[in-house]
N, C-alpha and C positions, 0 to 999 in steps of 0.2 A: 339507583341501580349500581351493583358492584361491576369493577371492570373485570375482564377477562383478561387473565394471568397471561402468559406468553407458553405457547406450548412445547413442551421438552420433550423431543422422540427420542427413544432410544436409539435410532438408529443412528446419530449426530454423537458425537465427542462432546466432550465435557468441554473444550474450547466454544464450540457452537450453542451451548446454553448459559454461557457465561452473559452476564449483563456487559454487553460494549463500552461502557465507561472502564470498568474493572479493568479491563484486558488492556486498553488504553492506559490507564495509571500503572501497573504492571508493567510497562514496556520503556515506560517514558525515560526514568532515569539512569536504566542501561544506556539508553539511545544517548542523552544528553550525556554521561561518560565515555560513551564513543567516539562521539564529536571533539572530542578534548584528547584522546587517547593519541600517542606520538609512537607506540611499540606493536609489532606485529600480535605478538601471542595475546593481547585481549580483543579484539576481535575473533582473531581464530577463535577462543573459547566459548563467544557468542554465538559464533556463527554455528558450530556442535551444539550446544545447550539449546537458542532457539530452533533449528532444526527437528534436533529428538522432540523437542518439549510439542511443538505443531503440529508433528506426525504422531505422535502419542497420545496426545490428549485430544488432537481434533480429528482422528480414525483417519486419518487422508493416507492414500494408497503412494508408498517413495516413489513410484515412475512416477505418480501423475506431478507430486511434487518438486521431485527432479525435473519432472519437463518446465516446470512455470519456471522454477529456479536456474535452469540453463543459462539464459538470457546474463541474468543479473551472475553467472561464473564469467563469461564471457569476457562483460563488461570490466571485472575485477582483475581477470587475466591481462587486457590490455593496457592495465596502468603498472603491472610487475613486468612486463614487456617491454616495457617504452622510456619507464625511467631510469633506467640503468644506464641508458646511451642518453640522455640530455639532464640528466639532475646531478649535481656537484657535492661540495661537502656542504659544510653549514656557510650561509652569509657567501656562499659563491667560491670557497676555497677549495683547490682542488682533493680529490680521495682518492684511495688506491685503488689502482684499476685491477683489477681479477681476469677481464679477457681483452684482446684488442682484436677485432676484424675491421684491419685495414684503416680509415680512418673514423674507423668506429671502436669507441671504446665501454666497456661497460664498469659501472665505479660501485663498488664497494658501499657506499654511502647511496647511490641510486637504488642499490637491489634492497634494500635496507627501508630507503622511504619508498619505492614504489610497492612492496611487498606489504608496508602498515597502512598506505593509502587503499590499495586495490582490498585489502581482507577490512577494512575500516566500510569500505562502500557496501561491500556484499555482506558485511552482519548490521547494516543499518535496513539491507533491503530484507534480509532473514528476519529479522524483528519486526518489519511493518508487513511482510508476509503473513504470519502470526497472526496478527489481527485483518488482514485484509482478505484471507482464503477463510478463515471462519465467521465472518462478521455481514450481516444484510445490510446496505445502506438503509434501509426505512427503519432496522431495528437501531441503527446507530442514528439516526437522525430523530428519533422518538425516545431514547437513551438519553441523549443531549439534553432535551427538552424537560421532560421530567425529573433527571436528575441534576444537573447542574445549570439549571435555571435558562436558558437558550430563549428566548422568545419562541412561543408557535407560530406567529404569524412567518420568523422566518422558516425555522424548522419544518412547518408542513410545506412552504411554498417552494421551498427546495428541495420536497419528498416529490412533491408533481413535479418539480422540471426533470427531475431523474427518469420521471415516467415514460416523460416524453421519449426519452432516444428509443424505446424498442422501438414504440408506435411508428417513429421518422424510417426504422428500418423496413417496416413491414408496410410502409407506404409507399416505402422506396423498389418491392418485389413485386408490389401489388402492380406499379405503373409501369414498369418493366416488363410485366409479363401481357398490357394492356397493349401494349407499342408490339411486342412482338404477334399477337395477334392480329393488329391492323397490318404486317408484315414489314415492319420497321427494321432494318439487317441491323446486327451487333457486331459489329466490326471493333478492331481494338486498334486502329490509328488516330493520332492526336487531333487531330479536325474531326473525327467523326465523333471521338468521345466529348470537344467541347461543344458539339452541335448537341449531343445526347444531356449534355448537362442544361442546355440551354429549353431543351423537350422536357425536360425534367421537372425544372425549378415552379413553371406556374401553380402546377398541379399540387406541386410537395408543399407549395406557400397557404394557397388554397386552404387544404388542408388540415395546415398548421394551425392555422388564425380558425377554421372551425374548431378545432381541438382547444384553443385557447379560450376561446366565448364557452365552449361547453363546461369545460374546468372552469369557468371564472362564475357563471351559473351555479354550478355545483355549489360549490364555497360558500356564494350567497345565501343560497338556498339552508345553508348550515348555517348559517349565523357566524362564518368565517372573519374574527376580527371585532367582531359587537362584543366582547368580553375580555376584559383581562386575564381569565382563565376559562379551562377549559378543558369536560372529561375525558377520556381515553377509553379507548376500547381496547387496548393492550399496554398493561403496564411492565414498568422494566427496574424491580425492585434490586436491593443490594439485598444477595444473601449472604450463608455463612459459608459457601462453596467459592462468591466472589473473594469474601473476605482473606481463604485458605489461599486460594490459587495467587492472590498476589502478595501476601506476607510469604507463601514459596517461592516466588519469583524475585522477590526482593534478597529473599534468605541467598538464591541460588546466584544470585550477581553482587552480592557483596561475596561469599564463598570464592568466586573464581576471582575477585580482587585479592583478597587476605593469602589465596592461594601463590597467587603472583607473586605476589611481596614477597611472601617468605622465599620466594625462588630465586627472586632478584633479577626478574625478567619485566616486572612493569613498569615500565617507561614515565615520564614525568610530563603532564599534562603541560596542553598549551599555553594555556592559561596562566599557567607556573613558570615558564619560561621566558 
């Protein structure tokens, strides 16, 4: 029997039908140049480049993106914040200070590494964005598997524990709503929430452990593990769309390299140093 293809709606981005390996090899050796990167302005260029490239190709709406991405500004803010009044020059020598409040000073050399560390964080988080807001965990854990050789015995068993968390959620409203009908009060003080956790847990364990015999049945029942291989019912080929989208994304992060250069803005890796 031939497997069934993975299906491609129109309604999804060309991100979202990309095979999850692609998008992964695609990302990696930016990321792995980032990590190494000592200069503001290549991040910042990633952090533009992935951006556009995720909201473009994967149809995603900027607020909603904006709202995930807040966080991870936030975060980057707080490191151009902060090093300026405690990071020095190199090896601990002192640098020139640009403002002093009181006995706070901000250093030249701080705004400098906290500005390449904070933009270094938020286009490592913009790049695994990219793959994280367009990619299904079972399509990337069935990606792994058929392409890059992954064991299935692990691959599927780590596609059911992922199952688990909605179930744990929806068992968790289900008992909830079971207690408030025997007239159980929902109180939000610390004793009453660890007594609520302690009402909780038999039922949720319960539960679990049926959920786990029935999954572990299931399996059986397949022949989960009797084979060294084993068919699919959705495969996850390399096209020539995979092929395109990461010789462009290769193309587009050596470009903003050779760009730098000629500018005499990229910085000299750490690695190098």
């Amino acid at each position: 029997m031939r497997a069934k293809p993975i299906d491609q709606t129109e309604e999804n981005g060309v991100l979202h039908r990309l095979n999850p390996v692609s998008k992964l090899l695609a990302i990696t050796p930016a990321m792995g140049l980032l990590m190494l990167a000592t200069d503001p302005y290549t991040p910042l260029s990633f952090v533009v480049v992935g951006a556009l490239v995720t909201v473009v190709l994967g149809r995603l709406s900027p607020f909603s993106y904006l709202r995930v991405a807040a966080p991870l500004v936030v975060l980057a803010a707080s490191f151009v914040l902060v090093y300026p009044f405690v990071v020095g020059g190199p090896d601990g020598a002192p640098s020139r200070v640009l403002v002093s409040l009181g006995p706070l000073a901000v250093q030249e050399s701080g705004v400098r590494i906290g500005a390449a560390t904070g933009l270094r964080i938020l286009a490592l988080s913009v790049l695994s964005l990219l793959f994280v807001l367009t990619t299904e965990t079972e399509s990337f854990l069935r990606a792994l598997v058929q392409n890059l050789g992954l064991p299935y015995r692990i691959g599927y068993s780590a596609m059911a524990a992922f199952r688990f968390a909605p179930m744990m959620r929806s068992d968790v409203k289900r008992v909830r709503a079971a207690h408030t009908v025997r007239g159980t009060p929902q109180t939000d003080g610390l004793r009453d929430r660890v007594h609520r956790v302690s009402r909780y847990a038999i039922p949720l364990f319960v539960n679990a452990i049926r959920r786990a015999e029935r999954t572990a049945l299931a399996m059986d029942a397949r022949a989960f593990g009797a084979y060294e291989e084993r068919t699919h019912y959705r495969t996850h080929s390399v096209t020539g769309t995979d092929v395109a989208f990461v010789v462009l994304f290769w193309t587009l992060s050596a470009g903003i390299v050779v760009i730098l250069w000629q500018l005499n803005v990229f910085g000299a890796l750490t690695i190098l140093q």
